[in-house]
Short mmCIF file of the C-alpha atoms (twelve columns), coordinates in Angstrom:
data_MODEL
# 
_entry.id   MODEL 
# 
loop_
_atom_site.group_PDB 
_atom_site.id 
_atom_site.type_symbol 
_atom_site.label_atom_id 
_atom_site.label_alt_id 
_atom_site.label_comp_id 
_atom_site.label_asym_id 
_atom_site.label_seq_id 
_atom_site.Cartn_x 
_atom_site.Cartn_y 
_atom_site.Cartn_z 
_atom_site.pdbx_PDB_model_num 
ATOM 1  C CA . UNK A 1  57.081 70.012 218.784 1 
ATOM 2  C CA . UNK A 2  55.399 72.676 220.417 1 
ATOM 3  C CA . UNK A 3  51.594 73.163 220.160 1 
ATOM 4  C CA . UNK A 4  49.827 76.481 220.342 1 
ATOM 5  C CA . UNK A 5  46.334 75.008 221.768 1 
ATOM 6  C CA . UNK A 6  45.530 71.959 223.689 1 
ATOM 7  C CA . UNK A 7  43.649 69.512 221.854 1 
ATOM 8  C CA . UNK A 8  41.735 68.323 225.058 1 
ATOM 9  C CA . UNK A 9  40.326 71.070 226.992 1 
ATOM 10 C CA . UNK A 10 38.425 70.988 230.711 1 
ATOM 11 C CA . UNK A 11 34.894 72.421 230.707 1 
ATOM 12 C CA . UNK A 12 32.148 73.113 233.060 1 
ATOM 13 C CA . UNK A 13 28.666 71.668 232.554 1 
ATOM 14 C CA . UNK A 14 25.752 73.187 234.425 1 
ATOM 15 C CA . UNK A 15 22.376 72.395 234.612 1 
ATOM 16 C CA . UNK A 16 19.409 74.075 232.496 1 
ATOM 17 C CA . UNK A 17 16.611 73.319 235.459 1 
ATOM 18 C CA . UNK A 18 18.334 75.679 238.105 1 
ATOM 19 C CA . UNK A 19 19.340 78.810 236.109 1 
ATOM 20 C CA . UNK A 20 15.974 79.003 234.842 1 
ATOM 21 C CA . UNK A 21 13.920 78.175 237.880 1 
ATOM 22 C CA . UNK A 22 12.612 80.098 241.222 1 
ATOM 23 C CA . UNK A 23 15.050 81.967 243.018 1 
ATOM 24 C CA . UNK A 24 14.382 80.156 245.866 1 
ATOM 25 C CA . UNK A 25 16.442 77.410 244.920 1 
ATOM 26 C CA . UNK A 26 19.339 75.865 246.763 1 
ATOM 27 C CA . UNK A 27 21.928 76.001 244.307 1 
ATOM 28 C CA . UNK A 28 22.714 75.369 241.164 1 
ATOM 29 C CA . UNK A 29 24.554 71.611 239.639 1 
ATOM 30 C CA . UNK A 30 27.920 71.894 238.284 1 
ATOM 31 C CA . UNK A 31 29.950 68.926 237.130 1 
ATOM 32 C CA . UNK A 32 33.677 69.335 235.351 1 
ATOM 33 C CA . UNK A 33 34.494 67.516 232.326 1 
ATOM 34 C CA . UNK A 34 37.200 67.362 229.779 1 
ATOM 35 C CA . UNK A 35 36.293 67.369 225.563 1 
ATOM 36 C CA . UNK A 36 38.353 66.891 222.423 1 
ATOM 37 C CA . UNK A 37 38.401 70.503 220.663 1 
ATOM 38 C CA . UNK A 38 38.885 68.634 217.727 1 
ATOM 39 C CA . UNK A 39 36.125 66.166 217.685 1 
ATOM 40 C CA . UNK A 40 33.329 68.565 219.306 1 
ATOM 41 C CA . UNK A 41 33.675 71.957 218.512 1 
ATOM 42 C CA . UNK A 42 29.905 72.845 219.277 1 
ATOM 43 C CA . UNK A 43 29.138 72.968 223.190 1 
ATOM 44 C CA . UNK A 44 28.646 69.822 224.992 1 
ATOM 45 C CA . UNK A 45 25.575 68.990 225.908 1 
ATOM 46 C CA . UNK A 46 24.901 65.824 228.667 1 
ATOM 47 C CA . UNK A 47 22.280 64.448 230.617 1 
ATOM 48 C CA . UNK A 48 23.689 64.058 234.354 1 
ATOM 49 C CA . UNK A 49 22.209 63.974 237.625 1 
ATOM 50 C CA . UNK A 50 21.452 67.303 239.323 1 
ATOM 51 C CA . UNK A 51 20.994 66.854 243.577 1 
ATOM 52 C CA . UNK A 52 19.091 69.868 243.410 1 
ATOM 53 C CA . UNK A 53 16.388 69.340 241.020 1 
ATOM 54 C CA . UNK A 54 16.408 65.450 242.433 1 
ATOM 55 C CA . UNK A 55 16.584 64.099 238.468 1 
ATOM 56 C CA . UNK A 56 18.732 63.462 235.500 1 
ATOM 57 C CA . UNK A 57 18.827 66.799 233.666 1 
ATOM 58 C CA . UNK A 58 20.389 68.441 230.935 1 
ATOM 59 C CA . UNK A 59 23.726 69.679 231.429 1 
ATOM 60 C CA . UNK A 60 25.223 72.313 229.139 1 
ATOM 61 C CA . UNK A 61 28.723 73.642 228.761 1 
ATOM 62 C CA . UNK A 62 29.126 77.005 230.681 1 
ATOM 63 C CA . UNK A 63 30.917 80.160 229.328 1 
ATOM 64 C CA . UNK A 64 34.530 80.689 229.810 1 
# 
């Protein structure tokens, strides 16, 4: 059987602290991540380490 759409998808999660902060910034944290479509059909939303920011922030899934 041949599916139209993958159930399990790869995403990007990036961090909340560095797009909104000063421009002076060093970069911004990105970590990749895979998610059931079926299961979580809102955007993922995590809590990972950012080495910019130095902290455990809030990660959210990026635009495709």
């Amino acid at each position: 059987m041949v599916k139209g759409k993958e159930i399990r998808i790869t995403i990007n999660l990036e961090c909340t602290e560095c797009t909104r902060g000063d421009k002076r910034k060093k970069g911004i944290s990105r970590y990749t991540t895979r998610k059931n479509r079926r299961n979580t059909p809102i955007r993922l939303e995590l809590k990972k380490f950012c080495c910019y920011c130095n902290k455990h922030t809030l990660h959210r899934e990026m635009k495709k």
